[in-house]
TORKOL-159330 format. One record per residue (C-alpha): residue in one letter; x, y, z. Coordinates in steps of 0.2 Angstrom, whole numbers, padded with zeros to 4 digits, always signed. Example, Ala and Ser with C-alpha at 12.3 -4.5 7.8 and 13.67 -1.06 7.14 Angstrom:
residues 2
A+0062-0022+0039
S+0068-0005+0036
end
This chain:
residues 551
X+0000+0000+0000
X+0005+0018-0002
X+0014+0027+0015
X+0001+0039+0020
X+0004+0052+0032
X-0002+0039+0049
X+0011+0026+0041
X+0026+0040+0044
X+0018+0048+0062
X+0017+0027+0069
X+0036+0025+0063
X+0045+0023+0077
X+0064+0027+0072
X+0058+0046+0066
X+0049+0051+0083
X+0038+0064+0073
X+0023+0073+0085
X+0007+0076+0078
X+0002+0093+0086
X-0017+0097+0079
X-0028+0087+0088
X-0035+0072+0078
X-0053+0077+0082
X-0053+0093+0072
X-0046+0086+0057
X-0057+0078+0043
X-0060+0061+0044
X-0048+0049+0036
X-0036+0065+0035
X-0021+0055+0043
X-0026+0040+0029
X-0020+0052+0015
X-0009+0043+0002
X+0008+0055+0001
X+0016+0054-0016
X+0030+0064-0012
X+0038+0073+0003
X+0046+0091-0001
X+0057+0104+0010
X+0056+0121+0007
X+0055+0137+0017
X+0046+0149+0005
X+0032+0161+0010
X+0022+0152-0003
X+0029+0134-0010
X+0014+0131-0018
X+0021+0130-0036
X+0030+0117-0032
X+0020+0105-0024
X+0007+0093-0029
X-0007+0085-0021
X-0001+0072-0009
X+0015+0080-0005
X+0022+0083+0012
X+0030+0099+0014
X+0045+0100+0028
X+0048+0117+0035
X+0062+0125+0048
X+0050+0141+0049
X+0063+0152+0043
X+0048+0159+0034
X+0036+0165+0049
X+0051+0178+0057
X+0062+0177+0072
X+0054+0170+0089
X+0051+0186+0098
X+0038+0193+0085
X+0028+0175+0087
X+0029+0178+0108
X+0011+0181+0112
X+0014+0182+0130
X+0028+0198+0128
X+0021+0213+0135
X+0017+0228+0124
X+0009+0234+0110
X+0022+0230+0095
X+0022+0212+0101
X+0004+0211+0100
X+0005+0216+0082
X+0018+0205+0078
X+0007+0192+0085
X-0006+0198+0074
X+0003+0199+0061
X+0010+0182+0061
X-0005+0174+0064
X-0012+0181+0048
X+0005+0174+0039
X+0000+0159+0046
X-0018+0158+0043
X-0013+0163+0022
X+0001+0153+0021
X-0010+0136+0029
X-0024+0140+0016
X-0012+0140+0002
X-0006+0122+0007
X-0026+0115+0008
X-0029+0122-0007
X-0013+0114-0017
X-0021+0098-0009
X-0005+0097+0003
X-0005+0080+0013
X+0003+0087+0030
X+0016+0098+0035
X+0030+0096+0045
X+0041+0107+0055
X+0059+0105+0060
X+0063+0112+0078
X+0080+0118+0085
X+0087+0123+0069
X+0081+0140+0066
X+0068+0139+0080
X+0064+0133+0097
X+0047+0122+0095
X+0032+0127+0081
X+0026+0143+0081
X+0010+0145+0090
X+0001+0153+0076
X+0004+0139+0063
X-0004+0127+0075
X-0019+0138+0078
X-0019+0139+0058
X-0017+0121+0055
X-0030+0117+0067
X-0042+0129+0061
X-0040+0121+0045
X-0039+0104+0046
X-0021+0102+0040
X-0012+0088+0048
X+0004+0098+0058
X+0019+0087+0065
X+0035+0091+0073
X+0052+0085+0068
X+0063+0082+0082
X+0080+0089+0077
X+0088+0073+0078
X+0080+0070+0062
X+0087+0077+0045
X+0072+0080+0031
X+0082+0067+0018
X+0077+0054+0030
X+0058+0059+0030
X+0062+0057+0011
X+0071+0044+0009
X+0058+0033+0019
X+0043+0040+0007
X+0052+0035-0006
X+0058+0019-0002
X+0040+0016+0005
X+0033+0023-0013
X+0046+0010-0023
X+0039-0006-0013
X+0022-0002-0014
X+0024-0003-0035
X+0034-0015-0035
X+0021-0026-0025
X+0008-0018-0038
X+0016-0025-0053
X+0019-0042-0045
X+0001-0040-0040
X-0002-0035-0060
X+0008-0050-0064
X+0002-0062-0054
X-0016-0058-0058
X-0012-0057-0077
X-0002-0075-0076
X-0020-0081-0065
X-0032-0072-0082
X-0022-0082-0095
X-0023-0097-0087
X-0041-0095-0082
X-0043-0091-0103
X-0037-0109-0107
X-0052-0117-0097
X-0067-0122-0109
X-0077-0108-0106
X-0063-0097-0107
X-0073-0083-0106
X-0083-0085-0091
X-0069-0090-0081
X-0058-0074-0087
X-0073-0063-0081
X-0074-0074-0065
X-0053-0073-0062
X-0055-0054-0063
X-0069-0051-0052
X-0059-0061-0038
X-0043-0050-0041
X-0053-0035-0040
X-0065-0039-0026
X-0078-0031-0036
X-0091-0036-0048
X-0088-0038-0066
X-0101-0040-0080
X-0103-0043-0099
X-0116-0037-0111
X-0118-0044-0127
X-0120-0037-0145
X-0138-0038-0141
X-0138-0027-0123
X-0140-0040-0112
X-0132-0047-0099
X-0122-0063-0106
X-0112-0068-0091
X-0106-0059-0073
X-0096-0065-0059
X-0102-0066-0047
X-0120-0069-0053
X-0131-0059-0046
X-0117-0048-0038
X-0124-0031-0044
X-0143-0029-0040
X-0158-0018-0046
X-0158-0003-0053
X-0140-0002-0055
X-0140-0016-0065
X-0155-0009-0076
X-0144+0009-0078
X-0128-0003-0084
X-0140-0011-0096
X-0147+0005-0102
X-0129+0013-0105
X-0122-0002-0113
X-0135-0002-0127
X-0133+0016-0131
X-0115+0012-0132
X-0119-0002-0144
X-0130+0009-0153
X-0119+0021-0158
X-0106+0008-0163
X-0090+0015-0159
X-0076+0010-0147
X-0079+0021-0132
X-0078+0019-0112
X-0088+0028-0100
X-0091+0029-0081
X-0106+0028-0072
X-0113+0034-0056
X-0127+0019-0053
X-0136+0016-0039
X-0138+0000-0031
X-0151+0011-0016
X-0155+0029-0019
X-0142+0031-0006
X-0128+0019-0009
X-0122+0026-0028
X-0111+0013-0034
X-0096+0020-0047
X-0093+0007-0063
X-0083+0006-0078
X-0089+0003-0096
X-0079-0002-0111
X-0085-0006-0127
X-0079-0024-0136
X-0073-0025-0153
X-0068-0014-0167
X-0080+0002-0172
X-0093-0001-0182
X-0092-0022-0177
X-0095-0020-0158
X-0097-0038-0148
X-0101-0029-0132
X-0098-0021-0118
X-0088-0027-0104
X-0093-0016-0086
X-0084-0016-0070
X-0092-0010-0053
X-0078+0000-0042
X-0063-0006-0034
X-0047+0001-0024
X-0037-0011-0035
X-0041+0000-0051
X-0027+0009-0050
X-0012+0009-0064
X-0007-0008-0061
X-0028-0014-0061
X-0030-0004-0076
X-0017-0014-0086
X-0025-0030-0081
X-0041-0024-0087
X-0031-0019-0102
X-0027-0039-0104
X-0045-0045-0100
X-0053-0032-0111
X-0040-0041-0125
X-0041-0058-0121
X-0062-0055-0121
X-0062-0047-0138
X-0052-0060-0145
X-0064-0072-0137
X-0078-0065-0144
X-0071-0064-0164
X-0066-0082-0162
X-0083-0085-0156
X-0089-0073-0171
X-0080-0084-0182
X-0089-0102-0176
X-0106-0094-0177
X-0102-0089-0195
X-0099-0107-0197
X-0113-0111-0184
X-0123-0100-0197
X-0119-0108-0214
X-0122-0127-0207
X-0140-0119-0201
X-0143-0112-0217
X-0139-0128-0226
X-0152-0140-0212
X-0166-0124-0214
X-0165-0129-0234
X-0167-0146-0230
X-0181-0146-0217
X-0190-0134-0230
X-0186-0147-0244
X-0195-0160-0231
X-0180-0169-0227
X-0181-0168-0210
X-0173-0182-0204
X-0153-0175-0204
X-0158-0160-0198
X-0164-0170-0181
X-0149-0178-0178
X-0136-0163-0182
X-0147-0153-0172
X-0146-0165-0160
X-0128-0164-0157
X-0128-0146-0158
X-0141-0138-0152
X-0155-0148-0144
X-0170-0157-0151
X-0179-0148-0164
X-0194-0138-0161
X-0211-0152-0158
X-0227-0150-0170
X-0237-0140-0169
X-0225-0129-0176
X-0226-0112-0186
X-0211-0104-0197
X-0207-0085-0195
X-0199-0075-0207
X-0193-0058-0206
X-0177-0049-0215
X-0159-0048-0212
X-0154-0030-0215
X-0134-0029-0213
X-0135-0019-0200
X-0145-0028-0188
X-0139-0047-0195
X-0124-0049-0180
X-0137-0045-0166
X-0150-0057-0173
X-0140-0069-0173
X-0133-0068-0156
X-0151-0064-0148
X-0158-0079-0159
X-0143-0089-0152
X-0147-0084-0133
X-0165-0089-0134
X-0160-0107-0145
X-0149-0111-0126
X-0164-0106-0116
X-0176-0115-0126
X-0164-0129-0124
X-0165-0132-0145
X-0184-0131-0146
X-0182-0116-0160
X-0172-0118-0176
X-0167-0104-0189
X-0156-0101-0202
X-0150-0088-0213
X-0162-0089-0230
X-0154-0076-0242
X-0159-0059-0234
X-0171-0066-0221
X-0170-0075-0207
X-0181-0089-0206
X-0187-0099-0190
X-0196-0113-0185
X-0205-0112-0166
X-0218-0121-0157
X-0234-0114-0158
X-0235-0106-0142
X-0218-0099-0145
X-0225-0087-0158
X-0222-0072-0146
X-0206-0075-0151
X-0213-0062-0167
X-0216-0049-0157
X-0197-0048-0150
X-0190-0046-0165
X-0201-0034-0171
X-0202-0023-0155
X-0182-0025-0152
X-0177-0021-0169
X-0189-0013-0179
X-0194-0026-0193
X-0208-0033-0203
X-0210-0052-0194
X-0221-0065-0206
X-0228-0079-0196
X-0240-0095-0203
X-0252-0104-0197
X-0247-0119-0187
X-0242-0134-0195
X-0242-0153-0191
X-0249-0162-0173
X-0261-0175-0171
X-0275-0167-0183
X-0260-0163-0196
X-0260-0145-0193
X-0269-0132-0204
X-0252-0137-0218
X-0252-0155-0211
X-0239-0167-0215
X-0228-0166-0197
X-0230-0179-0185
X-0235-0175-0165
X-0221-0184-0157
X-0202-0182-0158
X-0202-0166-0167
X-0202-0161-0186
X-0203-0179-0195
X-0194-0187-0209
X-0212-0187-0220
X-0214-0168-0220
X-0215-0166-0238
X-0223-0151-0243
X-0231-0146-0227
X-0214-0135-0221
X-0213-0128-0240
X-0229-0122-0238
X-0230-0114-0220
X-0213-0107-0229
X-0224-0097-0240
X-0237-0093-0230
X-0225-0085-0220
X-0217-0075-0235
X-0233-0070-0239
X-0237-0062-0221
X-0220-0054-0221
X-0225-0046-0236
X-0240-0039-0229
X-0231-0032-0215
X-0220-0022-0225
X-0236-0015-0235
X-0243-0012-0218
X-0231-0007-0205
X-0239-0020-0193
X-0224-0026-0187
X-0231-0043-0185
X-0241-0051-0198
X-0251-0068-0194
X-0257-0077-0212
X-0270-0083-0204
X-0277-0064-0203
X-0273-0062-0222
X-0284-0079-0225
X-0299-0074-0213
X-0298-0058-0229
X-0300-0070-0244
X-0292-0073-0256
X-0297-0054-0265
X-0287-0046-0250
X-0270-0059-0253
X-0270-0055-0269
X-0274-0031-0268
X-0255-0033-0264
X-0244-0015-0267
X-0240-0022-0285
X-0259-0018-0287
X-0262-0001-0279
X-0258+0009-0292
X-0272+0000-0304
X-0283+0001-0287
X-0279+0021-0285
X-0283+0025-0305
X-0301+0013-0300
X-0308+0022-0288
X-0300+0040-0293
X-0318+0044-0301
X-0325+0043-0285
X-0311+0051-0272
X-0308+0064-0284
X-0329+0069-0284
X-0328+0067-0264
X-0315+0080-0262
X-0322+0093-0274
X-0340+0091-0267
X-0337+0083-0250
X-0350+0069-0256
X-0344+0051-0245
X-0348+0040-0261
X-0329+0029-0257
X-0336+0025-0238
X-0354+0023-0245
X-0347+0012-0259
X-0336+0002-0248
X-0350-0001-0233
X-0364-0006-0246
X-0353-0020-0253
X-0347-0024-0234
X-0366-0029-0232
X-0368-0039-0249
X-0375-0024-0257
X-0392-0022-0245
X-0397-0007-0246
X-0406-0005-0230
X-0391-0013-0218
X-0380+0001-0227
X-0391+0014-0220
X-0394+0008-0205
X-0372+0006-0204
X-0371+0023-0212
X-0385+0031-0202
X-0393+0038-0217
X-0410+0034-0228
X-0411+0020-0238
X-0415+0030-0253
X-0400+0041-0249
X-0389+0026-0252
X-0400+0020-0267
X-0395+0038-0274
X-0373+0038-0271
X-0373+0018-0277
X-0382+0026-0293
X-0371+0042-0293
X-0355+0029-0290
X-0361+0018-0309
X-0361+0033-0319
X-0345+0039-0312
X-0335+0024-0316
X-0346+0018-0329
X-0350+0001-0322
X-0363-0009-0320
X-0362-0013-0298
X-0378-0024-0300
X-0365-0039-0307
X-0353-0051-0295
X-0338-0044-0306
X-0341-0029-0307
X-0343-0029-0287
X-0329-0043-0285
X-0316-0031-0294
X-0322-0014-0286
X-0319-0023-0269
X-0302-0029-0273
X-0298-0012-0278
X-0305-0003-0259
X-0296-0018-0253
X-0277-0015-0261
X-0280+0006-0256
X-0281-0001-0239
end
């Protein structure tokens, strides 16, 4: 540890004297670290001293002994005792405020004990004042700080070393990583945490070392660190209890623009130079981790994407058992397949979250990489899983009706028991493209997540008035929007109610609120504007499709 100024008042050998009283100085004031000790009699040292430093003094400075005598008769003594004082008084502030550790005053050489006025001052102040005997030269003072300065880094870098040598070791383990994370949080005494690409918490040591909110406000900062994607560290007031603030360290993972995380620390007296550099090491050794982990999920990625072509294909039956070995079991039927896009942006994170919830689901979901979207398979009541994806990052999710179970499903062809069968020819295909085709109506629609057994409960009229149609739609019904905005007529909602209820005239004006003849007189008005016939199932047929692709 570094000397402080209580390690060179209890040493024995110098006989120093603390002369403020203890209890009118700040607590912990005597458990100051000193970084230096400095001699100088100067009126104001200040510029040369730091923060930490002790400053030795003979008091050549504060005048002979008879101006300093309070107990001299007469009035010129009284000033000099005035004056003195408010030497003292200056001279004292000047130290506190250059963050001086304690001063120290040499007797017998140029006068006999401490002046009275600098122990007022230093007691008035909180500045730690001890007297040197005379026996005692300054270089020893000096000497001993610096000798006490040189072991205390030397036992930091064996410390440095030693929990380095411990990191590396801990790295060759088989979760390397974990064990790394686990080896520094012991050598720190503090807790450490890691957040993944996707902002949360992958691993931490000790678990459940850092509690609510903190943990939540680590979390939050992490993802905005991930978000802008560049390499950057921060520090963090978070608070465990509104009144315990806890300080932590975060430090993004990997290069700009390709982050892999965010490693946090929570605060520790071992962060100093030497505890920086082995976070240094750890914050290496982590980001090499997580690229060579990068690497296996490409590879992890690639043999998905080959099994998610033959479980579409219907050949089911290797994809079981590689899946087996590498993941889990595949998902059991009923199952429904998801599809949503793979922007390059966003494909790292997917695939790391989409990992996370594969371990927790202990292999019950599949996906794989399927050009530019991702496509998964999920047990039916996993289907939540949708809604994730599309709140987390933003994008259009397709989901199809179930598929297989007992009654065959609404695509059949999977068996109930032991997950996707071997026989699933054409039944995955399908839910495949009942999927696509939900995706694409979330795109159209902004939904977010799109179910195609919404788009089936429409008919077959609203599958088809997709957004390759809606200009053909838009140039339909023009006729009628354009006479409703120049005559504030409702002939589109009319139109579209009245074909609603099979083309009843009296259930339209009830809906509407109107007369039946008033309905009977815009249906009329509607035929001559678009010059059709609205009696016939075509002509009503094609003028729904059209309301339907305008939306």
């Amino acid at each position: 540890m570094k000397p402080t100024v209580q390690t060179l008042l209890d040493r024995t050998e110098l006989g120093l004297g603390l002369l403020t009283p203890t209890a009118t100085l700040a607590p912990g004031a005597l458990e100051t670290p000193v970084a230096w000790a400095h001699s100088s009699d100067l009126p104001d040292p200040t510029p040369f001293l730091d923060a930490g430093h002790v400053l030795l003094t003979t008091g050549t400075q504060f005048g002979d002994a008879a101006s300093d005598d309070a107990g001299t008769s007469g009035g010129a003594s009284d000033g000099g005792a005035s004056e003195n004082g408010a030497f003292a008084d200056a001279y004292v502030r000047r130290l506190r405020e250059a963050g001086v550790a304690a001063l120290g005053f040499g007797t017998e050489v140029i006068r006999a004990g401490t002046p009275d006025a600098l122990i007022a001052a230093c007691t008035a102040q909180g500045l730690p004042l001890f007297e040197v005997p005379y026996r005692v030269p300054f270089i020893a003072i000096a000497r001993l700080v610096a000798d006490l300065l040189a072991e205390d880094a030397y036992a930091r870098q064996a410390w440095a070393l030693a929990a380095q040598r411990a990191i590396s070791l801990a790295a060759l383990r088989p979760d390397g990583l974990s064990a790394t994370l686990a080896e520094l949080s012991r050598r720190l005494g503090t807790w450490v945490g890691l957040i993944d690409a996707t902002g949360s918490v992958d691993r931490e040591a000790p678990p459940g070392g850092l509690g609510q909110p903190a943990l939540g406000e680590v979390v939050g900062e992490a993802r905005s660190m991930l978000r802008r994607g560049q390499r950057a560290s921060r520090t963090l007031l978070a608070a465990e209890s509104t009144d315990a603030p806890q300080r932590l360290t975060l430090q993004t993972l990997g290069g700009g623009g390709a982050l892999r995380g965010v490693l946090a620390i929570g605060d520790s007296p071992e962060l100093d130079q030497a505890g920086r550099e082995v976070v240094t090491s750890v914050i290496a050794l982590a980001g090499l981790a997580l690229e060579q982990n990068r690497d296996l999920d490409r590879a992890r990625g690639h043999l998905r994407s080959g099994l998610l072509r033959s479980i579409l294909a219907g050949d089911t039956a290797l994809a079981e058992r590689v899946a087996a070995e590498m993941w889990g079991e595949l998902p059991h039927a009923p199952v429904r397949v998801m599809v949503t896009d793979a922007p390059l942006a966003h494909v790292d994170q997917l695939t790391e979250l989409l990992e996370l919830r594969v371990e927790e689901r202990e292999g019950r979901l599949f996906f794989g990489r399927d050009d530019e979207q991702f496509v998964l398979v999920v047990e039916q009541h996993d289907a939540g899983l949708a809604d994730e994806l599309a709140s987390e990052f933003g994008l259009p999710v397709g989901v199809s009706d179930p598929v297989g179970g007992s009654d065959g499903g609404a695509a059949g062809g999977i068996a109930a028991a032991g997950g996707i069968a071997a026989g699933a020819t054409g039944g995955m295909a399908l839910a495949h493209e009942q999927a696509m085709r939900a995706l694409e109506r979330a795109r159209e629609t902004g939904a977010g997540v799109s179910y195609f057994e919404e788009i089936s409960r429409q008919g077959v009229l609203a599958f088809l008035a997709r957004t390759d149609a809606r200009a053909v739609a838009l140039a339909t019904l023009a006729p009628l929007t354009e006479h409703d905005a120049a005559h504030g007529t409702s002939l589109v909602t009319t139109t579209r109610t009245w074909l609603e209820h099979g083309g009843q005239f009296d259930a339209t004006a009830q809906a509407l609120g109107v007369h039946r003849h008033t309905v009977r007189s815009r249906i009329a008005l509607a035929e001559r504007l678009l010059g059709r016939d609205l009696s016939g199932f075509h002509a009503r047929a094609d003028l729904w499709a059209a309301l339907l692709a305008v939306g």
